[in-house]
C-alpha positions in Angstrom: 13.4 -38.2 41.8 13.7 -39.7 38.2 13.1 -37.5 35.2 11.0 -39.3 32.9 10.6 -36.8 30.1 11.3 -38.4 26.8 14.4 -36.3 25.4 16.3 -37.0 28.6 15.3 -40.6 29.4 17.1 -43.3 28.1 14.6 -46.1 27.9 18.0 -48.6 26.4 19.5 -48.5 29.7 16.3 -48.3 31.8 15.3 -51.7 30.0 18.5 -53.5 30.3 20.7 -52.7 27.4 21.6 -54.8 24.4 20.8 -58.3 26.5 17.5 -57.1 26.6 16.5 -56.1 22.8 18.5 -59.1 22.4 16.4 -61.4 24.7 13.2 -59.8 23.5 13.7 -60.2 19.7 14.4 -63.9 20.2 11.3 -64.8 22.4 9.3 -62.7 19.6 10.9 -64.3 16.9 10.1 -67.8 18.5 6.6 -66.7 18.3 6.9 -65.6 14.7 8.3 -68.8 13.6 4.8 -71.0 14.5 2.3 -68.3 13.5 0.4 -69.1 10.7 -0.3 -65.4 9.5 3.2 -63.8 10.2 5.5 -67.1 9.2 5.2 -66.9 5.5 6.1 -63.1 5.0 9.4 -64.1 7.1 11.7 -66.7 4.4 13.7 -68.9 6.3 17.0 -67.8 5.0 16.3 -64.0 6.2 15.0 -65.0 10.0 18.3 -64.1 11.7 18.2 -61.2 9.5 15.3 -60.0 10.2 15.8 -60.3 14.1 19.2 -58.3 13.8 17.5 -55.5 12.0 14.4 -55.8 14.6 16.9 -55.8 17.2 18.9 -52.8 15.8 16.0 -50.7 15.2 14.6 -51.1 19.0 17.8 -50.1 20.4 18.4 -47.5 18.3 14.9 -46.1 18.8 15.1 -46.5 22.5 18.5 -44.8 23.0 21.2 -47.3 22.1 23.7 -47.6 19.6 23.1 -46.1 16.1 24.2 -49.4 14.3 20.9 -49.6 12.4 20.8 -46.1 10.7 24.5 -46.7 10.4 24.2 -49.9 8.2 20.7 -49.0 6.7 20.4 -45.3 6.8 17.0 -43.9 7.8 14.2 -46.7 9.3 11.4 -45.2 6.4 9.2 -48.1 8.1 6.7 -47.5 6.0 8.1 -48.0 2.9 10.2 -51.0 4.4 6.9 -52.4 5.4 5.3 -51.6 1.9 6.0 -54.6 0.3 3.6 -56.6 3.0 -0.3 -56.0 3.3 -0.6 -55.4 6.8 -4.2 -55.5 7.4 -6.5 -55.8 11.1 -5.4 -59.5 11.0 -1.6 -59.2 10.1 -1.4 -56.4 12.8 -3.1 -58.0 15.5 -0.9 -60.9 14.4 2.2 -59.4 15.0 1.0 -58.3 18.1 0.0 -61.7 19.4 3.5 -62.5 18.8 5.0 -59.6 20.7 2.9 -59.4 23.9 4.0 -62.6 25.5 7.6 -61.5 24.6 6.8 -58.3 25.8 5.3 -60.1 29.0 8.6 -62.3 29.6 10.6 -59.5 30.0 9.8 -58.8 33.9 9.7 -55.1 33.5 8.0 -52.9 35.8 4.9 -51.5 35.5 6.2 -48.1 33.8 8.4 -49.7 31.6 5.8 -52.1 30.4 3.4 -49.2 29.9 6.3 -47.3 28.0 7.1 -50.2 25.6 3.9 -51.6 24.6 2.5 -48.3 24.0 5.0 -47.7 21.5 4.9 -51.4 20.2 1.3 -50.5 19.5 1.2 -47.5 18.1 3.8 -48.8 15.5 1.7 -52.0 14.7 -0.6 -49.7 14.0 1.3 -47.2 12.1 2.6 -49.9 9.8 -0.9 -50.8 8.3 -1.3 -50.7 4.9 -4.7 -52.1 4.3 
């Protein structure tokens, strides 16, 4: 029998390492890149940035490597996200661009449950409106 408690789970392995935050990241950034809500907050010469840090901060968060607190200290997403107004329609938005990401992944039914959750608790942690 698995242990699923959070503290000794780790959810970066369980969901397939740095190919998958990778993989993920990309399909949501494809996404991103023909919405017309979310598109202008993202300029084109920060789009590969932006899906590096998204990428770093999902893996760290999930049990992987520490490379984004290591390069950028601690995630304050709020004040990172400051800058934006994040309102109902910038959230659900953001969201529309994640799910079918989220869905592409293949992931079982636990796993699913375990990431979206979290996905939408942040989108809706992040608003600022």
């Amino acid at each position: 029998e698995v242990n699923v408690e959070r503290d000794t789970t780790n959810y970066y392995e369980l969901f397939g390492g740095e190919a998958f935050f990778a993989d993920l990241t990309s399909q949501f950034y494809a996404h991103v890149a023909t919405n017309e809500i979310l598109r202008p907050m993202y300029p084109e010469s920060d789009m590969k940035g932006a899906a590096r840090r998204l990428q770093m901060f999902l893996e760290q968060y999930w049990g992987g490597p520490h490379t984004y607190s290591d390069e950028r200290g601690h995630p304050r997403l709020r004040m990172r996200h400051a800058p934006y107004s994040i309102g109902i329609v910038e959230r659900d938005a953001w969201l529309a661009c994640m799910k079918p990401a989220v869905e592409q992944m293949g992931l079982n039914d636990e796993l699913h449950a375990e990431l979206w959750g979290y996905l939408e608790g942040a989108a809706n942690f992040l608003m600022n409106k």
